[in-house]
C-alpha positions as CSV (number, residue, x, y, z in Angstrom):
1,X,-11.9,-1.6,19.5
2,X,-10.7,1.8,20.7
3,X,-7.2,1.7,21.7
4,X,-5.6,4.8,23.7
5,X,-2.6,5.8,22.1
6,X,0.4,5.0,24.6
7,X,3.4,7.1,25.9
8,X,6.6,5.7,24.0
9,X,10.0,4.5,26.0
10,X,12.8,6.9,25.9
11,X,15.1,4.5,24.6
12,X,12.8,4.0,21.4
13,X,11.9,6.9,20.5
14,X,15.5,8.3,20.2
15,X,15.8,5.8,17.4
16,X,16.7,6.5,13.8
17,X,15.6,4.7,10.8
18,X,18.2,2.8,8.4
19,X,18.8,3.2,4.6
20,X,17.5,0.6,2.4
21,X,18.9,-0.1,-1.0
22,X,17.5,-3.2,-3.3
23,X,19.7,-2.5,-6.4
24,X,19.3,-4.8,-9.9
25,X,17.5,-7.6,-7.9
26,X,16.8,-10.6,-10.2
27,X,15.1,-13.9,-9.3
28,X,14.2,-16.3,-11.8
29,X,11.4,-18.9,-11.0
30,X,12.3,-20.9,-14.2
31,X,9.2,-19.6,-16.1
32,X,7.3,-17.6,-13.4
33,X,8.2,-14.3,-12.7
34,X,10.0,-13.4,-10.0
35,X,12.3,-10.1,-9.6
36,X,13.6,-8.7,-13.0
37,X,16.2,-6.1,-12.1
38,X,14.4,-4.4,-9.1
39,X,16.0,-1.3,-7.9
40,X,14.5,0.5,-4.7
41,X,15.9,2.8,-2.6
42,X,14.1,3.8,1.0
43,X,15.4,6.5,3.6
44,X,15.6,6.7,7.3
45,X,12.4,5.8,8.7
46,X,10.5,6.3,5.7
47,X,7.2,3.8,5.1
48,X,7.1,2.1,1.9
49,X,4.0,0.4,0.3
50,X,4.9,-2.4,-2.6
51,X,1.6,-2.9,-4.2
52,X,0.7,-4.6,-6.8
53,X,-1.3,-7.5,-8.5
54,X,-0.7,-11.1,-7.1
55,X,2.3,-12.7,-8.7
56,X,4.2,-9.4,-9.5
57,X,7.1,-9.9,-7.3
58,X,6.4,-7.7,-4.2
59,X,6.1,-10.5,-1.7
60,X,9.2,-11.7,-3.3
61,X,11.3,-8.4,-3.1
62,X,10.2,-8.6,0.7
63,X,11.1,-12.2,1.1
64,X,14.8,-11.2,-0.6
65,X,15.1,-8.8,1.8
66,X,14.4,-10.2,4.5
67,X,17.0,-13.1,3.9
68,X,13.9,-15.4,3.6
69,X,14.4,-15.4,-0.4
70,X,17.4,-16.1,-2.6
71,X,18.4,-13.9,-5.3
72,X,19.8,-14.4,-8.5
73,X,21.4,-11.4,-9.2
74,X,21.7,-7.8,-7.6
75,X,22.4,-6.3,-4.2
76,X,20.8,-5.7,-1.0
77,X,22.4,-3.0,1.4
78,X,21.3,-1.6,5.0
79,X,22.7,1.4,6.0
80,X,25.3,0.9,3.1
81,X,26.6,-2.5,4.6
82,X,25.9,-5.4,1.9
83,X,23.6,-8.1,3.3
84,X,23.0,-9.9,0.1
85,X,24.7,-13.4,1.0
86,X,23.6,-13.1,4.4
87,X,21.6,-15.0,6.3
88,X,18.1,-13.7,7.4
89,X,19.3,-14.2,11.4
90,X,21.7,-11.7,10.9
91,X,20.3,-9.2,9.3
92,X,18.7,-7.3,12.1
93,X,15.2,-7.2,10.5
94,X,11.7,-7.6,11.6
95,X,9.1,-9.1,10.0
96,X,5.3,-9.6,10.4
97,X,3.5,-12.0,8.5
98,X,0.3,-12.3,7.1
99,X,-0.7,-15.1,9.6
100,X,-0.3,-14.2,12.8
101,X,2.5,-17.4,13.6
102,X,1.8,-17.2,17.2
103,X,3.3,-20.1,19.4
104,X,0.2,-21.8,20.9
105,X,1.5,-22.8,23.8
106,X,3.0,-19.7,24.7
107,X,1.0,-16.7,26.2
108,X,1.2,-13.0,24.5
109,X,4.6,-11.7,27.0
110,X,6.1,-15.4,26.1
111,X,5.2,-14.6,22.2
112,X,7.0,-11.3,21.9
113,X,9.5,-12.4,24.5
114,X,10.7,-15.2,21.9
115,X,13.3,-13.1,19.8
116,X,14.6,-11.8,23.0
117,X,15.3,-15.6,24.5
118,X,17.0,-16.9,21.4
119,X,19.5,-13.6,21.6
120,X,20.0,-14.5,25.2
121,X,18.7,-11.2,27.1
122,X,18.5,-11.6,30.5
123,X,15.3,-12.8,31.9
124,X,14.1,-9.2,33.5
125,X,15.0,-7.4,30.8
126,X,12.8,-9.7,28.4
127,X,10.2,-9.3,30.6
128,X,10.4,-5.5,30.8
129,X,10.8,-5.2,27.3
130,X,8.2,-7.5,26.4
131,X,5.9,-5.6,28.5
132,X,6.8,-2.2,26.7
133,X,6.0,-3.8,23.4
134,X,2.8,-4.6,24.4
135,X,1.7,-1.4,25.4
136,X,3.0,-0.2,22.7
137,X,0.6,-1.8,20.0
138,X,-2.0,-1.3,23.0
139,X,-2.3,-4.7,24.3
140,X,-0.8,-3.6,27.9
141,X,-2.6,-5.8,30.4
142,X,-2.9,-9.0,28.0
143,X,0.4,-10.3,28.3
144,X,-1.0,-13.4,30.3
145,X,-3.5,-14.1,27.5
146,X,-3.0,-17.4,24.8
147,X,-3.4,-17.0,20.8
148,X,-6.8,-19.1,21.6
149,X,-8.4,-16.1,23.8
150,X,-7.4,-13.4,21.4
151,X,-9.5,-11.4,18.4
152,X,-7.5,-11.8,14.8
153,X,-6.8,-8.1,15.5
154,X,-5.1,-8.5,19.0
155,X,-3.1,-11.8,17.2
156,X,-2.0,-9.7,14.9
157,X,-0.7,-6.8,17.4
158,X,1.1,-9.6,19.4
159,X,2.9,-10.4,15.9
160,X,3.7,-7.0,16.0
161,X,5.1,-6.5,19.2
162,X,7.3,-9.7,18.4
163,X,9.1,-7.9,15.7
164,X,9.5,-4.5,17.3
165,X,10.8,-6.0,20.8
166,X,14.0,-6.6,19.2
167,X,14.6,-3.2,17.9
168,X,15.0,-4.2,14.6
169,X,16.8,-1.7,11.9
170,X,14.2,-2.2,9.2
171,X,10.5,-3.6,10.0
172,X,9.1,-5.6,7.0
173,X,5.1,-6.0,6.9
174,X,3.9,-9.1,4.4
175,X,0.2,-8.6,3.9
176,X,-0.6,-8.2,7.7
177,X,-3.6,-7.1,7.8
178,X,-5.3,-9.4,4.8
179,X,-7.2,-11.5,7.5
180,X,-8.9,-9.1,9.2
181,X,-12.3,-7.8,9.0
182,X,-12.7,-4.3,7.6
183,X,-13.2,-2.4,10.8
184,X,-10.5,-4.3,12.5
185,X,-8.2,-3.7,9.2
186,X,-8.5,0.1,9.0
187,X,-7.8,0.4,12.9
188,X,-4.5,-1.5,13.3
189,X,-3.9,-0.2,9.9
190,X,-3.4,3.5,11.8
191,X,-2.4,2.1,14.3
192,X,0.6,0.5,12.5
193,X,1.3,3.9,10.7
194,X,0.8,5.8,14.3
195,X,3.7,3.5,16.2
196,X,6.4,3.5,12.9
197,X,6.0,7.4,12.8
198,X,7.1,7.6,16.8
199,X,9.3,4.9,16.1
200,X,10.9,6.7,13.3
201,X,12.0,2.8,11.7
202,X,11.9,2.0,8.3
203,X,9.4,-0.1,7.0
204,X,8.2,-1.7,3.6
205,X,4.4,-2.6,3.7
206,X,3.1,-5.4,1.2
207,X,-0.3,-5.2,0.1
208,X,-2.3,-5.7,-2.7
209,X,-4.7,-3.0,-1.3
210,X,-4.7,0.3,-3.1
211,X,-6.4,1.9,-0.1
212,X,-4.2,0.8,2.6
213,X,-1.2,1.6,0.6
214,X,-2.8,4.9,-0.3
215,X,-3.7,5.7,3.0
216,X,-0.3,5.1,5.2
217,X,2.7,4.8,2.9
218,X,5.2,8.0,2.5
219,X,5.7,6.3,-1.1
220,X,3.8,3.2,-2.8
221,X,5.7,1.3,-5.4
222,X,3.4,0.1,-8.1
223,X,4.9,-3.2,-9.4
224,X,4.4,-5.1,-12.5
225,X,6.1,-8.3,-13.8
226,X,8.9,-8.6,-11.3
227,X,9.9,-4.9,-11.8
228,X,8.6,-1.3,-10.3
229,X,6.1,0.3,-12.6
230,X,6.0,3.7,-11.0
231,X,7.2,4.6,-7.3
232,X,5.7,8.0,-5.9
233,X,4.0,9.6,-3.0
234,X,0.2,8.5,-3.1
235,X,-1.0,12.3,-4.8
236,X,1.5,11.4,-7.0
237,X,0.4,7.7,-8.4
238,X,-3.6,9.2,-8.0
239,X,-3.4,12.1,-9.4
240,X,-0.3,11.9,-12.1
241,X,0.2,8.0,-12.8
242,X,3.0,7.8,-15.4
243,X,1.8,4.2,-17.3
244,X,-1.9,3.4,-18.9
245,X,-1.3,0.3,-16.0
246,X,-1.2,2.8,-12.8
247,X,-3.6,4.9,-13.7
248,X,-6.0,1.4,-14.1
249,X,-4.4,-0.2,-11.4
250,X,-4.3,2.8,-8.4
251,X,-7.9,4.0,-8.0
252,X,-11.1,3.7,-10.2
253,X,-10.6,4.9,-13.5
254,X,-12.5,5.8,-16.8
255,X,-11.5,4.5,-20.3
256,X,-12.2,7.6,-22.6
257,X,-11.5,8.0,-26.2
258,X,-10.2,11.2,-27.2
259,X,-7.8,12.8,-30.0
260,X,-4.5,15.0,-29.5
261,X,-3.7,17.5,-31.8
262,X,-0.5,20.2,-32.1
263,X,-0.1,19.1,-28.2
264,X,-3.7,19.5,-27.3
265,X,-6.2,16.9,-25.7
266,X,-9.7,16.6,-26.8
267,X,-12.2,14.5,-24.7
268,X,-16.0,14.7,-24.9
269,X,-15.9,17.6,-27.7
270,X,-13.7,19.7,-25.4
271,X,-10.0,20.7,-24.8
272,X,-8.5,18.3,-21.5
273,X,-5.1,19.1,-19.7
274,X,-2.6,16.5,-20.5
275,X,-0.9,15.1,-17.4
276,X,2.7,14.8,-20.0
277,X,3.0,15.8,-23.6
278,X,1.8,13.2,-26.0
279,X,1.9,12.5,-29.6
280,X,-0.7,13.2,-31.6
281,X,-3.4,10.7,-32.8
282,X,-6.0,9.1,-31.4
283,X,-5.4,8.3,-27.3
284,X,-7.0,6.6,-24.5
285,X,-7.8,8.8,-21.6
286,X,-8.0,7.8,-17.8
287,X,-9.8,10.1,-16.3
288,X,-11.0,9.5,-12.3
289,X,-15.0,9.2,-11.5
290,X,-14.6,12.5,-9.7
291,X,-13.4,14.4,-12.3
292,X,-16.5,13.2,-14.4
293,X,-19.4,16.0,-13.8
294,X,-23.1,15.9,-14.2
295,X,-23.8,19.2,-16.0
296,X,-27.3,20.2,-17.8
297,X,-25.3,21.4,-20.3
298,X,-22.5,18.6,-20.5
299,X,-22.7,15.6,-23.1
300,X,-25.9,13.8,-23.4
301,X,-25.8,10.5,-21.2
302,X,-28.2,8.2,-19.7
303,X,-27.9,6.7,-16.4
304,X,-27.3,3.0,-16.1
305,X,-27.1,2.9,-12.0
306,X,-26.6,4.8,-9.2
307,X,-25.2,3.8,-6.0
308,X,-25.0,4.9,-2.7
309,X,-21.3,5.4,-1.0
310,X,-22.1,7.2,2.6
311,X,-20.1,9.9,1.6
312,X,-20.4,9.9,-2.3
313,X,-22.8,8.5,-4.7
314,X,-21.7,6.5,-7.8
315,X,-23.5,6.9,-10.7
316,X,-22.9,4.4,-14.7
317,X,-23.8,6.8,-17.3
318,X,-23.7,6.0,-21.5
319,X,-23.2,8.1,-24.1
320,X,-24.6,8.1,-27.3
321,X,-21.7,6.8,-28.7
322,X,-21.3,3.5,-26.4
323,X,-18.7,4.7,-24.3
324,X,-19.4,3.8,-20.3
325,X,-18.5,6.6,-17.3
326,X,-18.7,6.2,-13.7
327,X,-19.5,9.5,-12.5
328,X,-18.8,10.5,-8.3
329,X,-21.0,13.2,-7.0
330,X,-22.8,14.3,-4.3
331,X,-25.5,12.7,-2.5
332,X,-27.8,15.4,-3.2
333,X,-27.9,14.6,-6.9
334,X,-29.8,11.2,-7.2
335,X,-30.1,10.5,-10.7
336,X,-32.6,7.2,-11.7
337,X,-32.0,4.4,-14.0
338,X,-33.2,5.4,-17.2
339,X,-32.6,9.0,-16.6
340,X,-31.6,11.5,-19.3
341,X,-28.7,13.6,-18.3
342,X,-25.2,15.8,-19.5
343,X,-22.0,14.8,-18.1
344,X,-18.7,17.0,-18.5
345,X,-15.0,16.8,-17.3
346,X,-13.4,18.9,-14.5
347,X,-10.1,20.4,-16.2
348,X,-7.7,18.5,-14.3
349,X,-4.8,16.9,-16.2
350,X,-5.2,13.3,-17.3
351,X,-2.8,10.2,-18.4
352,X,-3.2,9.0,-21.8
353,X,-2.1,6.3,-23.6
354,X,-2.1,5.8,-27.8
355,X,-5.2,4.2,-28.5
356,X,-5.5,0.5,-29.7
């Protein structure tokens, strides 16, 4: 579905996003993990991924922030004001959930109205406002409309209208887009990214999803037992991951055996950038399927499979010595099962780890 970008009310776009600070949070599950000391801090209108694996705390921190979630320990400040022992009415924040939650019996304008009615705003002003959201997230027109005559997508857009109608200082986004097919996913993906950035309100964006955090947050916070394993811009986590976990965890990644010596990487017979010094000894290398070449001249290999990616094409090599490489290349090359060929590495700095 093709939705035309719509003109944004004055009175929102003049907005300003708030500070976030999540500082030593702890929550303890009795056994599970929950938050272990979780310290975040997020500027005005600046869109925050938490990703991680399930059970690794993100859906927690958001839950704790939103007031939804108890903590144990730590603090939780907006715009330097400490919410902590709060309650989540009065926080002033919006959240979107990975169901839609939509009121059956009430159509979309009724839906998004809902915040409005239980602050008391006037009739015509919830009505007026309720109608802005909706344009906003492109569903001008379908205000009428029940949950029951509504794509996922369109559900999910209502949901979002309901938490921006109140003009909320921070927008919190659990997993919304989880539901949704994949065509419908990356579209009110952008389209969520298009209406914070006029907004200019902050938002944190939970997702297990590397490539929707990847592809819309100004930072992604990589998380890992209850605690933030790296926090970055996405070039950042792809391209320079500081743990052996990100660099598995954020893209695909190769598992290369290599040796440093006097400061100096060797991988495949030849001398590697390191991304940050290392000790010497034997290491673990991750090195990214596009920074693994097919050269004539390269290390003998033979090709497992090759697969076709539109854009790229996938290729499983073996060395001679066991180890496994996916290799990304162009569609032009299209290397068989079976096939004898030399693979090399691109000299672009990699993250190692001492080998095991």
């Amino acid at each position: 579905m093709s939705v035309t970008a719509p003109s944004l009310p004055a009175e929102l776009a003049a907005r300003r996003g708030s500070t976030v600070e999540l500082r030593g949070l702890v929550r303890d599950f009795g056994g599970g993990v929950g938050l272990t000391g979780l310290d975040l801090a997020a500027g005005p209108g600046e869109f925050i991924a938490l990703l991680g694996p399930s059970g690794c705390g993100k859906t927690t921190a958001l839950r704790a922030l939103a007031g939804l979630e108890r903590v144990d320990g730590g603090s939780i400040l907006v715009d330097g004001r400490d919410v902590t022992g709060e309650p989540a009415s009065r926080r002033d924040l919006g959240m979107v959930f990975q169901s839609y939650s939509l009121f059956p019996h009430l159509d979309s304008a009724q839906n998004v109205e809902f915040g409005l009615r239980m602050r008391k705003v006037p009739a015509a002003e919830r009505r007026r406002r309720a109608a802005e959201a909706l344009e906003l997230v492109g569903l001008g027109g379908h205000g009428a409309r029940y949950a029951h005559q509504l794509s996922g997508g369109q559900q999910q857009r209502v949901a979002l209208a309901r938490a921006l109608v109140t003009e909320p200082r921070v927008l919190l986004l659990d997993e919304p887009l989880s539901a949704l097919d994949a065509k419908v996913r990356v579209q009110l993906r952008d389209e969520i990214r298009r209406i914070q950035t006029e907004l200019g309100i902050t938002t944190f964006f939970v997702t297990h999803d590397q490539e929707e955090a990847l592809a819309v947050a100004d930072r992604v916070a990589v998380m890992r037992a209850g605690a933030i394993e790296q926090i970055g811009s996405p070039e950042e986590l792809y391209h320079r991951p500081a743990t052996a976990f990100v660099a598995e965890f954020v893209g695909l990644t190769n598992r290369v055996p290599g040796m440093v010596a006097g400061g100096v990487l060797s991988l495949l017979g030849a001398p590697v950038p390191l991304a940050a010094p290392s000790a010497d000894g034997p290491v673990t290398a991750y090195v990214r399927p596009e920074d693994v070449l097919l050269a004539a001249e390269g290390v003998p290999a033979t090709v497992l499979t090759t697969s076709f990616l539109g854009a790229v094409r996938r290729t499983r090599v073996r060395l001679e010595d066991g180890t496994e490489l996916a290799v990304q290349h162009g569609t032009r090359e299209h290397p068989a099962p079976g096939e004898r060929v030399g693979v090399a590495l691109a000299p672009t700095p990699v993250t190692v780890a001492p080998a095991v």
